[in-house]
C-alpha angles and dihedrals in degrees: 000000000000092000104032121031122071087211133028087197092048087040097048089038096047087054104031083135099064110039111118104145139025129200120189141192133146122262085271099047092259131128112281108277099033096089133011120306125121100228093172095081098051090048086046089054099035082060089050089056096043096238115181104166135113124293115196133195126224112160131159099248133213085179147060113289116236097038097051082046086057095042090050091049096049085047089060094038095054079048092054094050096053 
């Protein structure tokens, strides 16, 4: 969606119906919170929608694992919770 949406919020609204899985990284492959990308508005719009599937992480990592998972996952919650 990075590449290729002019919105996260159109492109997750446009297709509400079909969202059963997300999957995110940040524009660098790295967990959400490490680049660039403004992850407040998807979450804004994934609750709108009242997504409650899975999100996964798959980032390209510098770091160890587990803790930059847990440090990924923190980052969206506090999201969640705003």
């Amino acid at each position: 969606m990075n590449i290729e949406e002019r919105s996260f919020e159109k492109a997750i609204l446009d297709s509400k119906s079909f969202v059963k899985h997300t999957h995110f990284a940040d524009n660098n492959r790295a967990m959400p919170g490490y680049a660039h990308l403004d992850f407040a508005p998807i979450v804004k719009t994934l609750q709108e929608i009242k997504y409650d599937g899975y999100v996964s992480f798959e980032p390209n990592l510098t770091a160890d694992y587990e803790s930059s998972t847990l440090t990924g996952l923190q980052f969206i919650k506090n999201l969640e919770s705003s």
